[in-house]
N, C-alpha and C positions, 0 to 999 in steps of 0.2 A: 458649414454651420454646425455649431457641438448639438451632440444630440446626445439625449437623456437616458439612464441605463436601462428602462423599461419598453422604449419605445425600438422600435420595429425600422426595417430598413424604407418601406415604403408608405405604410400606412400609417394612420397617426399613433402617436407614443401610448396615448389613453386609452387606444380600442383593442382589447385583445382578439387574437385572432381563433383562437377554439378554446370554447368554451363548455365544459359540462357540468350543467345543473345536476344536484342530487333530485332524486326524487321525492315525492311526500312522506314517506317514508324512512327518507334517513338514506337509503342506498342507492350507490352509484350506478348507474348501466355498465354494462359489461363489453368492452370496446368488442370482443371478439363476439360476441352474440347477436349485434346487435347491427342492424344491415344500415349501412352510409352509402352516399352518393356523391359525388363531386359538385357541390350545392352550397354556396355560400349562405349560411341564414339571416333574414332579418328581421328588425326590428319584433315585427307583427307574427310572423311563424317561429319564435324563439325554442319551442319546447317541440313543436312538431314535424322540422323538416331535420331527415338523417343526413348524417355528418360522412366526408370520407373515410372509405375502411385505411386504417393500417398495421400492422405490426404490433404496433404497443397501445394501450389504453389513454386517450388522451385528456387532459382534463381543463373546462376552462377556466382561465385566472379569476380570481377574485376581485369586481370590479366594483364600482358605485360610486355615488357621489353623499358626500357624510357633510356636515357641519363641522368646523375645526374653530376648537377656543384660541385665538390669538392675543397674549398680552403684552403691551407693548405701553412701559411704566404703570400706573395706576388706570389702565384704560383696559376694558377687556370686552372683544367683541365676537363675534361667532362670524367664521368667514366660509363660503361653501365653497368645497375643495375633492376634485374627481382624487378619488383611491382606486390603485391597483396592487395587487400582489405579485413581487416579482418570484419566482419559484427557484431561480439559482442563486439570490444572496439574503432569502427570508427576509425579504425590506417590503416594507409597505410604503411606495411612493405613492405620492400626491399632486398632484396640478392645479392649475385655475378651473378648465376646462376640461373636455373629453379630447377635442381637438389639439391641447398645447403638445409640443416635441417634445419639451424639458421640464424636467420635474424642476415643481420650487421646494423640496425638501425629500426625505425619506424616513421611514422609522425601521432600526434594528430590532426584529421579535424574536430572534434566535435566543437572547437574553431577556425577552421581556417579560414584564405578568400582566395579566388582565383583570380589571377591576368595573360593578357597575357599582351605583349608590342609588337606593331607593330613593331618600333622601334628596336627591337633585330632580330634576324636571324629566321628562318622561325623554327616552330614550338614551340618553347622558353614560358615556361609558368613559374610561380611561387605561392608557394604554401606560405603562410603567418600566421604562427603560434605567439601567445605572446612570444614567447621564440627566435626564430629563421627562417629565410626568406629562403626555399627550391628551388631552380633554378632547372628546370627539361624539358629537350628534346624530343619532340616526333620525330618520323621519318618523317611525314607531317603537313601540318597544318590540313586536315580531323583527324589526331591521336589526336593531339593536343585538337583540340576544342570536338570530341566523350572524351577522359579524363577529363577535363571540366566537361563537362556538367554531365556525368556520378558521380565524384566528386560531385557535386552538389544534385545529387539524393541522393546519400550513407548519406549525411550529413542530409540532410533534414528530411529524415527517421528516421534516429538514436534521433536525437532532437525531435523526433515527436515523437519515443515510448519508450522517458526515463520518467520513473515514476517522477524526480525531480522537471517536469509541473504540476503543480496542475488543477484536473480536472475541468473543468468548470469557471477557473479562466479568461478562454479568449475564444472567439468563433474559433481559430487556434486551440487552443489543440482538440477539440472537429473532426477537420476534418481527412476524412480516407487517409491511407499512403499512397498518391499517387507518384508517380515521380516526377523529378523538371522539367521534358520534358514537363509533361502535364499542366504546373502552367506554363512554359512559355508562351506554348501554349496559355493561355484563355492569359495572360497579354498581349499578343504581342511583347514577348524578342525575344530571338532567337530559332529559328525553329529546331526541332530534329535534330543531323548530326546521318550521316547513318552510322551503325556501319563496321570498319573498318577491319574486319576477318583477313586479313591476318599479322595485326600487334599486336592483342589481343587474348584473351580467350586459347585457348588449341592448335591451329592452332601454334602459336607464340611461344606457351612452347616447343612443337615438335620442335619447329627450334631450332638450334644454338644460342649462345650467341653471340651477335655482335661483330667483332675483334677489336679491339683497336692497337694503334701504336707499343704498348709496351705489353707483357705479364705482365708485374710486373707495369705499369699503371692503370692495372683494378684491382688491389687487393689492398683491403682497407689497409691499413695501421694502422687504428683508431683502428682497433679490428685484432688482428693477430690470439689471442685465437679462435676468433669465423671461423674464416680462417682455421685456423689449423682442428677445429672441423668438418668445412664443408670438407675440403678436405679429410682427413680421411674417413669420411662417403662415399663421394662418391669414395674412391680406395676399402673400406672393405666392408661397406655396400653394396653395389650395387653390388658386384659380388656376395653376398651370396642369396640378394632377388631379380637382375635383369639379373644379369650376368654382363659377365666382358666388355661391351662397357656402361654399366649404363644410359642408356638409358626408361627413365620413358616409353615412348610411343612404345617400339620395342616389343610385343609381340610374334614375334616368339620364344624363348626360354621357352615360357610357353608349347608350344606344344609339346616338345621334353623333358620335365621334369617337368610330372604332379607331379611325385612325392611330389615336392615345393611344391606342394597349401598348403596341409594340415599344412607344419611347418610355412608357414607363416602366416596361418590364427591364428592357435596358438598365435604366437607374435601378429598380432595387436588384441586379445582377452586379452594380457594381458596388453599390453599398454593402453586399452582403458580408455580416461579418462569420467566422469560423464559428462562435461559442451559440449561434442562432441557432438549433434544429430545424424551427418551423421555416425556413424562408422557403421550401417548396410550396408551402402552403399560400403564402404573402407573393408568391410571384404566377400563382394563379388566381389572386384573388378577383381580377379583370374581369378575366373569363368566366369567372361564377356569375359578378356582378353582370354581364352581360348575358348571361343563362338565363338567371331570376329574372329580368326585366322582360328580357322575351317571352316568357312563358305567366308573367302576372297579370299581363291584358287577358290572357283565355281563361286566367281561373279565379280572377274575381268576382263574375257572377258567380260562382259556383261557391266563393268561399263565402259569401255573403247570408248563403242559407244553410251554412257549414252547423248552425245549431238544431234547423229544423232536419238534416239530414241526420245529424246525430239521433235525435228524438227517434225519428222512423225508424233508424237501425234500432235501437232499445228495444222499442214496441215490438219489433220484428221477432229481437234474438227472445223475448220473454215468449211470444205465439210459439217459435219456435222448440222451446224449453217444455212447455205444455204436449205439445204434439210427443217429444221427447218421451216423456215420462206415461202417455197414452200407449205407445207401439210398446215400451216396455211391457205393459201389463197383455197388451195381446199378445204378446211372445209367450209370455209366461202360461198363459191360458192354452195355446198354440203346443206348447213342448208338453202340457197335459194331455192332451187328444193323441197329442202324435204317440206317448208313453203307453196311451191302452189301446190305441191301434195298434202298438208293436205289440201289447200281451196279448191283442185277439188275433193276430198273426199267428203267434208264436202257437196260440192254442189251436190252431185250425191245422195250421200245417201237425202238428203233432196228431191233430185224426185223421189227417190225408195219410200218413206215413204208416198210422198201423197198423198191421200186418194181418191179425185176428178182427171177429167182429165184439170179440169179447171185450178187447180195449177197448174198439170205439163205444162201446155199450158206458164202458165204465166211463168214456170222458164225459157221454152224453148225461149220465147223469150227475156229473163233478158240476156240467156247467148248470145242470138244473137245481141243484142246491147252491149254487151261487147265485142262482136270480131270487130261489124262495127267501135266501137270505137279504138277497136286497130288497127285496118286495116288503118282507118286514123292517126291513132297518126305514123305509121311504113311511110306511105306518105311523110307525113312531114318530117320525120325522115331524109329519103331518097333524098328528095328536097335539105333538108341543108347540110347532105353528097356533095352533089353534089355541091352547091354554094364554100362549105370548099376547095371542091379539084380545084375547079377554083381558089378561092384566093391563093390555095397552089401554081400552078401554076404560076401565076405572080409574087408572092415574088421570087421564088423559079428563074424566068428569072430574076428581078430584083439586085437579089443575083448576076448571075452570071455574070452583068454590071459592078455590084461595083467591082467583081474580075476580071474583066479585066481590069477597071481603075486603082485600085489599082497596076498592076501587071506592068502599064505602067509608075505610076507613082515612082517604085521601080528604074526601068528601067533608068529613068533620073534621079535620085537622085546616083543612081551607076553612071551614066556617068559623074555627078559633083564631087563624092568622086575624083574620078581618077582627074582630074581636078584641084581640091586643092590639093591632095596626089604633085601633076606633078609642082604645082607651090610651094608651100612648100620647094621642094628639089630644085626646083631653087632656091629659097629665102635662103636657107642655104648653100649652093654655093659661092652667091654673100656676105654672112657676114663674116668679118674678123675673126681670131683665139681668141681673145678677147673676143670677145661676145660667143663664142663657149664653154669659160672656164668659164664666167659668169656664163650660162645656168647650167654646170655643179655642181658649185657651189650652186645653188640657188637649183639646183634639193638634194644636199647633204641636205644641210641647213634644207629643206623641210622631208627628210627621218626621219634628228635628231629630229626634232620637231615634227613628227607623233609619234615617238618612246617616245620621253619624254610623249605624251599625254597618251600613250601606257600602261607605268609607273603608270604616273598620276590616271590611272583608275582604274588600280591595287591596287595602296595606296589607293584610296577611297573605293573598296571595303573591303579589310583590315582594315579599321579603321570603315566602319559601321561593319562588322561582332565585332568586338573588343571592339562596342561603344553598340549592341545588348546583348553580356556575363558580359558584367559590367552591364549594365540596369539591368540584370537577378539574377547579384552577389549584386548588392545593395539591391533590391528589398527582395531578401530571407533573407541576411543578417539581413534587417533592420526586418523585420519577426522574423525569429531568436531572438532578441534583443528585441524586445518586448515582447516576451513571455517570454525571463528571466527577464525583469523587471518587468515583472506581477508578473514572481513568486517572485522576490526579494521582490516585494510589501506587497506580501503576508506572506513571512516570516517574514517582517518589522512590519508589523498590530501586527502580534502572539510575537515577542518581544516585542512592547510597551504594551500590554495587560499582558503580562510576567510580567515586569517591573512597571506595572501600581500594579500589587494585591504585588509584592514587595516593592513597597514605603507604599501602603495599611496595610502592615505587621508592616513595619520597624516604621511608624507613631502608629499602635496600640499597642507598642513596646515603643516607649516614651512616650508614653499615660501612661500606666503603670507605669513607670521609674517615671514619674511626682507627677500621683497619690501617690507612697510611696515614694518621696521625701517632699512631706506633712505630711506625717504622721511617720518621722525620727526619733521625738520624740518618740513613743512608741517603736519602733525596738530595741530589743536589740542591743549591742554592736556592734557583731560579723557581723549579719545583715546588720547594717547600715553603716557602713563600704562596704561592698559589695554592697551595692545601692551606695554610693557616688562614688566608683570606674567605674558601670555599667554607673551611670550618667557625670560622668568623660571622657569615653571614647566616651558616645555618643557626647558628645560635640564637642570633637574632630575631631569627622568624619564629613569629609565635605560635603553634598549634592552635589555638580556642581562635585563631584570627587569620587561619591559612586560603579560608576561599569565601566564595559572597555568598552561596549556597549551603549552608553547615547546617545538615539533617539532625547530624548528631555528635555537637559541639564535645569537646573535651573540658568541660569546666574546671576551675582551679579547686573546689570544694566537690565532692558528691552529696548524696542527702540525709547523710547524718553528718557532716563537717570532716571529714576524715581528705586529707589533700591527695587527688591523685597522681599527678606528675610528683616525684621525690626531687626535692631542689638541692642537689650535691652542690656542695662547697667545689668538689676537685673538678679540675678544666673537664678531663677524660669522662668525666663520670653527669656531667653533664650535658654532653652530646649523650649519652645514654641514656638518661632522662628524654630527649626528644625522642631518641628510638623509641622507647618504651610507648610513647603518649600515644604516637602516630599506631604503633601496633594495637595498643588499648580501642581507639579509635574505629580503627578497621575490622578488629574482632564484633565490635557493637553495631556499626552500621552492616553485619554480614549476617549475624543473629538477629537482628530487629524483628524483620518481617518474617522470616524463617522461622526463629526457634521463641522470641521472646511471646510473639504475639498469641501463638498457638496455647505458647505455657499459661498465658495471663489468662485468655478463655476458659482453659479448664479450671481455673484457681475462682475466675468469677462466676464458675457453675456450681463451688462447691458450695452448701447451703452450709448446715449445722455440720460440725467437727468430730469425726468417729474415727479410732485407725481401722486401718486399714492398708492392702497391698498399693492399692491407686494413691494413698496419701504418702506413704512411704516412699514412692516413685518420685509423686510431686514434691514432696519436701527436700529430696537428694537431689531434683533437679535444680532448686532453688526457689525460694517464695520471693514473687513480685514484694515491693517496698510497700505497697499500699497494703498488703495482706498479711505481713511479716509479723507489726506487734499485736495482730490478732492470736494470731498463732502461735507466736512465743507466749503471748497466755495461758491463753486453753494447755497447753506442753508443762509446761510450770505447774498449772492446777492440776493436774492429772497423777502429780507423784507430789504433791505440798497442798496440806493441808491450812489453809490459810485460817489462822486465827484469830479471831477479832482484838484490836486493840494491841495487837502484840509486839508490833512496830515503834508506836507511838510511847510502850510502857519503857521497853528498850532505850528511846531516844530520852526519856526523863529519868532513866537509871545513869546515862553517859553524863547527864548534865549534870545529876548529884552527886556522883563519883568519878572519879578520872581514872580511867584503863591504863594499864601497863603499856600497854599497847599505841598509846595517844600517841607519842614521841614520833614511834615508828611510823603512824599514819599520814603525821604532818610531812616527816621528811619525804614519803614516796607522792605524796601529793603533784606537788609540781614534776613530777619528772612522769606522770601518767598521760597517754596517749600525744605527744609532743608534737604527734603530725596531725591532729584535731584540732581543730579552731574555737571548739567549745572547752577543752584544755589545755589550750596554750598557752594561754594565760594568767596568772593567781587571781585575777579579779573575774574569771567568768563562771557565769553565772552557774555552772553544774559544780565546779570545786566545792562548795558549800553543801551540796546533793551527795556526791562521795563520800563527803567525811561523814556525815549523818550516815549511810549504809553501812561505813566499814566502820563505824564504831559501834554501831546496834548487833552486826554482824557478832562482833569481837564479844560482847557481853551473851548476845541468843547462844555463841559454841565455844565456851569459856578454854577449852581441851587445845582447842587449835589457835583462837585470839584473834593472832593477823598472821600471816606470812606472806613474804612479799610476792605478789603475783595477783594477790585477790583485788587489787586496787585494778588492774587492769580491767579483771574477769568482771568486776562488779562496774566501771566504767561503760565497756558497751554493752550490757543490761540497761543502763540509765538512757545511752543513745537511741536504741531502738525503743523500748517501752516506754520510757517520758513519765516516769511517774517512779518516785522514791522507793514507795512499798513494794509495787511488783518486782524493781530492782534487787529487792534485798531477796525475796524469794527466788526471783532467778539465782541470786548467787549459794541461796541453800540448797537449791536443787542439786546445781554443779557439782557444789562440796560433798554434798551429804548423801549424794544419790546417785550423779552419773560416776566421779571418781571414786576411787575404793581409799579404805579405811587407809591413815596415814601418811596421805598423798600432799598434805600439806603441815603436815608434823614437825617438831625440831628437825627430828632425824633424816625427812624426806626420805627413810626405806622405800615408801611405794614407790616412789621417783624413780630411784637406781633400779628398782626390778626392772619398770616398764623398759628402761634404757639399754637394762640386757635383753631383753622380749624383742625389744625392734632389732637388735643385733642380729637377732636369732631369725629375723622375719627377711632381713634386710640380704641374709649370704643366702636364704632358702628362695626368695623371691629377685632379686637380683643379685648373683652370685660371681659376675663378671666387675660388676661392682664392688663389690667386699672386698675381691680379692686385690682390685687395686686399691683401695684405703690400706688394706695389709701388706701392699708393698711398700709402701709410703709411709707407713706406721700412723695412719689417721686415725683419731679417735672420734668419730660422729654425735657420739652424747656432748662431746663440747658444744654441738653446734645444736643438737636436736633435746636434748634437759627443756633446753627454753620453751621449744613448741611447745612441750608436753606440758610444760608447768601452767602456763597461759593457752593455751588452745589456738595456738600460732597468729595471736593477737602481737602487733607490730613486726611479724614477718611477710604476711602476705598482703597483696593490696585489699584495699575495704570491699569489693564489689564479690573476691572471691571468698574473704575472710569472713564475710555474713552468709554465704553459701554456705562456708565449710559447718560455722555455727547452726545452723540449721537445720543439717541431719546428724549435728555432735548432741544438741538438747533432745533430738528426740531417740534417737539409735544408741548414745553411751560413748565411752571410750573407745571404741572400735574404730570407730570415724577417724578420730587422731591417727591411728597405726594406719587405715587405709589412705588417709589425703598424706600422713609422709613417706611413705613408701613411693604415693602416686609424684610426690615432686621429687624425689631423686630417681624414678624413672624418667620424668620429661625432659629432666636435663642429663640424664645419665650419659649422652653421647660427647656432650661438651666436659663432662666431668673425664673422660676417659684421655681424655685428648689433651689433660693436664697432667707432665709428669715432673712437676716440682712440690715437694710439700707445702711449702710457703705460699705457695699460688693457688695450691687446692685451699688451703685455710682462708686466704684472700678473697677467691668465690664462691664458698662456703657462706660466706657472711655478710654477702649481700642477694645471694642468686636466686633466694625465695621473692625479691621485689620485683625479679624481671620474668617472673608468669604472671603473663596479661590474658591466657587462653582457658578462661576458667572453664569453659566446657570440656575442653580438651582433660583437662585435669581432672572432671569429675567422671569422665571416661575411662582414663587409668585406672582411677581409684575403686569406682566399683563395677569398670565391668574387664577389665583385664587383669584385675592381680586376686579375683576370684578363683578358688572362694578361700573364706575369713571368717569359721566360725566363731563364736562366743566362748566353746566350750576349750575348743587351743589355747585360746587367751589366755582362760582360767590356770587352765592346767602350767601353759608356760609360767603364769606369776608364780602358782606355789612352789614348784622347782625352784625355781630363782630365789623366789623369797626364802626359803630353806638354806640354798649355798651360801646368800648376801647376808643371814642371819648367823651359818656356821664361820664365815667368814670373821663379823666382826665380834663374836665371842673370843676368836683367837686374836683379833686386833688387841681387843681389850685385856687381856690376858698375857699380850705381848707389851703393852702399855705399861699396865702394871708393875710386869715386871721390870721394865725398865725404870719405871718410877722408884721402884726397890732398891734396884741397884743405883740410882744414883742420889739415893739416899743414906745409902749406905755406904760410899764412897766422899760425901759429903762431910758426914762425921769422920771419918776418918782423918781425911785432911784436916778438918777443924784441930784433933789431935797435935799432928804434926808440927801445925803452924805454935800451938802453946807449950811442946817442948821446945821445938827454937829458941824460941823466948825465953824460957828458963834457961838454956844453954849458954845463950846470951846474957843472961843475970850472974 
């Protein structure tokens, strides 16, 4: 026969076998303090026969029989239904009976919440799983809220010693299993209720099943098989192991047919399954039952006056308490006498011992000025005795003034009751029937309105007891909840880490694929074929779509529109592209938790914007997306002065007159940020935002206009900030504050300094480098003018290029010289390892798109090519600017003259040709 997950190898499913009640008090016994006996309890000695000792603290299950809403279509009826707590899968199963094997359902509370509603009928609680909303009845609301809170305990526990918390993940897991009694306790929810005995535990299994309207109303319908099975069990079963009234708790039958013990113990030795503990306990359970029964003939008279024994002992222990507190006081009086027996000791012996009669002379008279002394003090004593018992005397007359006044003034106040009583009844006499029926009314009126307050008082304490188990349910819940999101956290980290050394793989995996796609040519046939097929299919697979778990997708856009993967036209160079994604990837899922989370903390701690060394830290480390165009503000406001109205006066000076400049704007228009999606277009919608900055720009710095480069700089201004006007101030700032005078001139002189400054930065700071561009005859300003001009706006990817942006706005031009320095260190191994110039030019000109390791990089930059004062800087430009200045005076000087001369070569010939002519005539 299938038996039910709750029930037991021999005894029935419904009865648990140890059981420990909490005390009135909220607390448990203490297995180890507490003396047991090999003594099976029942019904009737529930709370007062001790349990056997063991090992560990045992506790009993959570039993009862509850009311269960069952709806079945538009019908819905209350069916009564034994509950037990199972302790190893946190379910709360249920039966017909206390007797059934099989449960006809169970409820999962490891997931669940608990809820009562005043609002519903008195004891009505519901139990609230993902799946389905359990309505369930207790017999009181004491039933009610002890199941609660009880519930509450089982669940708490069970979440607290499932292995699935990882240890140390949270300071919860770490704490010991206590009750949810005692956690309300310290929180101040609601207060232990007192357990209810006679509607729980073993007490309630002994009872009867509660009757119902209907016999065929209490039986499930949902499960008929399991019906069938219970009921069988208890007509076959039960007479063979209990007898034929089946009766779990009747052990008389045991003592008329020992015989049983042995075949039963038999059966549950062989039912026993591994995952049981208890089954020592269940395979003694015989031998208890035939202990108790032995021994309840001799002690039922005795238990009968088990209350007036009680009494006597009481009466006893308080006579005894009295006597107690008696012997006290003559100790005390005792340790008095005996204290001046030992001083008149002490003084006798000291005149036995002394030696002269002259001493004893002296003590004889110490001790006689010690009696004259007391003689007098017992005078006095005597005197104020005496004065005490005179004042005793006159209060004591005094006293009994006030009680004869008083006694008189009773006296007339009784002859005035009578008085008003005597005019009263007149007075109601002389009023009509009217007023008679008023009084009545108002006296009604008066009863309801005490009574609704009655009510009133009722519902409020109902709704705080109701308003204390939700405080309690929330509180654990949210507990709860936490610790699975720790753990979730924690399985989250070991997937991206997972995920992170498989992009790691999958990347050194087209590495290869790439490498022998270079070298095709030698590959035999057969070979190469099989690399174009390999290389084929990586192609195909799509990064943002590589696994079904993607923590941290590669999306086609980042969050200003800027594309991350570069989509090369050339075969080669789009297998590199997939490198690139899969490394981007693996960089981000490795920083997440590590480095990004920690950063964003401190950024969401910071309140109000001051520099500072900690903001200088944080802004070189990179500003979260969310805090970015905060902070490009405040940066901007801090060296621009913003002007009212001076945006807007600008944009209606462009419209009433057209800039030199206009031409120029339009053309560079569309060719700005190409890899943006917010610019890739002539119809989107910032294009029209641009040209408004850089033509307001052009009129606010008449000196410089436009030059090309600003259309980029002032672009992602509009990206991050999102607003026209702040745009255009960032782009003043840049021009007019962090770059130095000239830097966007006709002549571009700043440009060429800066160009010779990195030269000079670039042989002093990597100088194994220098030296191979100078054997190769490299010239690096072809490839580095740009950065400098733009602020390596469309060389580097977007995620590092608003980094670099963001200690370039607040630090100056420095930043430039230290992030290029920093990218021809990170690639400087790969650059060495090129010794063709055409090749070096070749990677050159793309190799800023392939650093995906922006930490890495901001590593180089400021903390290995340190240090990188301001004040070199300086110095290095005006050197330079000097040479580049004396230089092109001699350009122009050499120009000249060549102008000169072939000017004057010019005429000459013209000469020449109009004698021919003549010659010719």
């Amino acid at each position: 026969m299938k038996k039910g997950p709750g029930s037991g190898a021999c005894p029935s499913a419904g009865v648990p076998d140890e059981i420990t009640e909490p005390n009135s008090d909220g607390s448990r016994s203490n297995g180890d303090s507490a003396k047991k006996e090999d003594v099976l309890p029942f019904p009737g000695e529930l709370e007062n026969i001790p349990l056997k000792p063991s090992s560990e603290t045992h506790r009993k299950k959570l039993c009862g029989y509850l009311n269960k809403l069952g709806i079945r279509g538009p019908i819905k009826t209350w069916k009564s239904r034994w509950f037990i707590y199972d302790e190893n899968k946190c379910h709360l199963l249920y039966y017909r009976t206390a007797q059934d094997i099989n449960p006809l359902g169970s409820v999962d509370l490891s997931s669940a919440s608990f809820d009562c509603k005043v609002e519903s009928d008195e004891g009505v609680f519901e139990i609230r799983t993902p799946n389905r909303v359990f309505t369930l009845k207790a017999i009181s609301k004491q039933a009610m809220m002890y199941w609660l809170q009880q519930l509450q305990v089982r669940r708490w526990e069970f979440c607290s010693a499932q292995s699935r918390f990882p240890v140390g993940s949270s300071q919860l897991v770490n704490e010991p299993l206590v009750g949810r009694i005692n956690v309300a306790d310290d929180e101040g929810f609601l207060p232990p209720v007192k357990t209810p005995t006679e509607v729980v535990g073993l007490q309630a299994a002994s009872l009867p099943a509660p009757q119902t309207a209907t016999t065929l109303q209490n039986i499930s319908l949902k499960h008929p098989w399991t019906e069938i099975q219970n009921t069988v069990y208890n007509i076959c079963g039960s007479k063979q192991l209990w007898g034929n009234d089946g009766n779990v708790f009747n052990f008389s039958k045991f003592q008329e047919h020992p015989e049983q013990e042995a075949e039963v113990e038999a059966q549950c030795t062989v039912k026993e399954t591994p995952e049981d503990g208890k089954m020592e306990s269940k395979l003694n359970l015989f031998r208890k039952a035939k202990w108790v029964n032995s021994s309840l003939t001799e002690e039922q008279p005795r238990e009968r006056n088990s209350m007036d024994k009680v009494n006597v002992l009481q009466q006893q222990m308080l006579t005894l308490t009295e006597e107690v507190k008696s012997q006290k006081e003559l100790v005390k009086l005792l340790h008095k006498a005996l204290e001046a027996a030992q001083q008149e000791k002490r003084v006798s012996s000291m005149y036995l011992t002394a030696a002269e009669d002259k001493d004893r002379l002296e003590l004889v008279r110490h001790k006689v000025r010690q009696i004259a002394d007391l003689t007098s003090r017992l005078e006095a004593l005597e005197q104020e005795k005496k004065e005490l018992e005179q004042t005793l005397a006159l209060r004591d007359s005094h006293i009994q003034e006030l009680k004869e006044h008083v006694q008189l003034l009773m006296e007339k106040n009784h002859a005035k009751q009578q008085v008003i009583v005597a005019l009263t009844e007149q007075r109601t006499q002389e009023h009509s029937d009217p007023l008679q029926e008023a009084n009545a009314i108002t006296a009604e009126t008066l009863y309801k309105q005490q009574e609704e307050i009655e009510h009133l008082k009722d519902d409020i304490d109902a709704y705080k007891t109701q308003n204390q188990f939700l405080n309690s349910e929330i509180h654990q819940v949210t507990r709860l909840w936490t610790r699975v999101a720790e753990n979730e956290k924690t399985l989250l980290m070991k997937c991206a880490y997972l995920q992170a050394q498989n992009c790691q793989m999958e990347s050194k995996y087209l590495m290869v694929l790439r490498k022998l796609q270079e070298t095709l040519c030698g590959l035999p046939s057969s070979h190469a074929d099989l690399v174009r097929n390999l290389i084929q299919e990586a192609l195909q697979w799509d990064v943002k779509e590589g696994a079904d778990l993607n923590l941290n997708p590669v999306s086609e856009y980042d969050e200003y529109g800027f594309m991350t993967v570069p989509d090369y036209e050339v075969e080669d160079w789009k297998l590199l592209a997939k490198i690139q994604a899969l490394e981007m990837k693996s960089n981000n899922l490795r920083s997440q938790e590590v480095v990004e989370k920690p950063l964003r903390d401190r950024w969401n701690s910071i309140g109000e914007l001051s520099p500072s060394a900690e903001l200088k830290s944080l802004i070189r480390s990179g500003i979260p997306v969310e805090h970015r165009q905060r902070v490009w503000k405040w940066i901007v406001s801090q060296h621009c002065s913003y002007l009212p109205d001076h945006y807007q006066g600008l944009l209606r000076q462009s419209k009433s007159t057209e800039h030199p400049a206009c031409r120029q704007i339009e053309l560079d228009l569309p060719r700005t940020l190409t890899s943006n999606k917010h610019f890739s277009s002539p119809t989107s919608h910032l294009i029209p935002q641009l040209r408004r900055v850089l033509l307001a720009f052009s009129w606010h710095n008449p000196a410089i206009g436009y030059c090309q480069g600003l259309n980029r700089l002032a672009a992602v201004a509009l990206l991050v900030l999102e607003d026209e006007e702040n745009a255009f101030w960032c782009l003043v700032h840049i021009v007019e504050n962090l770059m130095p005078a000239d830097y966007y001139s006709d002549t571009l002189i700043t440009s060429q300094v800066d160009q010779r400054v990195f030269k000079d930065f670039l042989a002093e700071k990597l100088p194994r480098l220098m030296a191979h561009f100078e054997q190769y005859q490299i010239d690096v300003s072809l490839i580095t003018f740009n950065w400098f001009l733009v602020a390596f706006v469309d060389s580097l990817v977007s995620d590092i290029l608003l980094r670099v942006w963001d200690a370039f706005l607040y630090e100056g031009t420095k930043v430039i010289f230290r992030y290029a320095l920093a990218i021809f260190k990170y690639n400087e191994e790969e650059i060495l390892r090129i010794h063709d110039s055409v090749e070096i030019y070749q990677y050159l000109r793309f190799f800023t798109r392939m650093i995906v390791d922006g930490r890495k990089l901001m590593n180089i930059a400021f903390n290995d090519l340190n240090p990188f004062p301001m004040k070199l800087l300086r110095n290095r430009r005006r050197i330079h600017r000097a040479e580049l200045e004396t230089e092109l005076c001699e350009l122009e000087q050499i120009k000249a003259a060549y102008v000169k001369g072939r000017a004057e070569q010019g005429s000459q010939g013209l000469e020449e040709i109009v004698s021919e002519e003549e010659e010719e005539i």
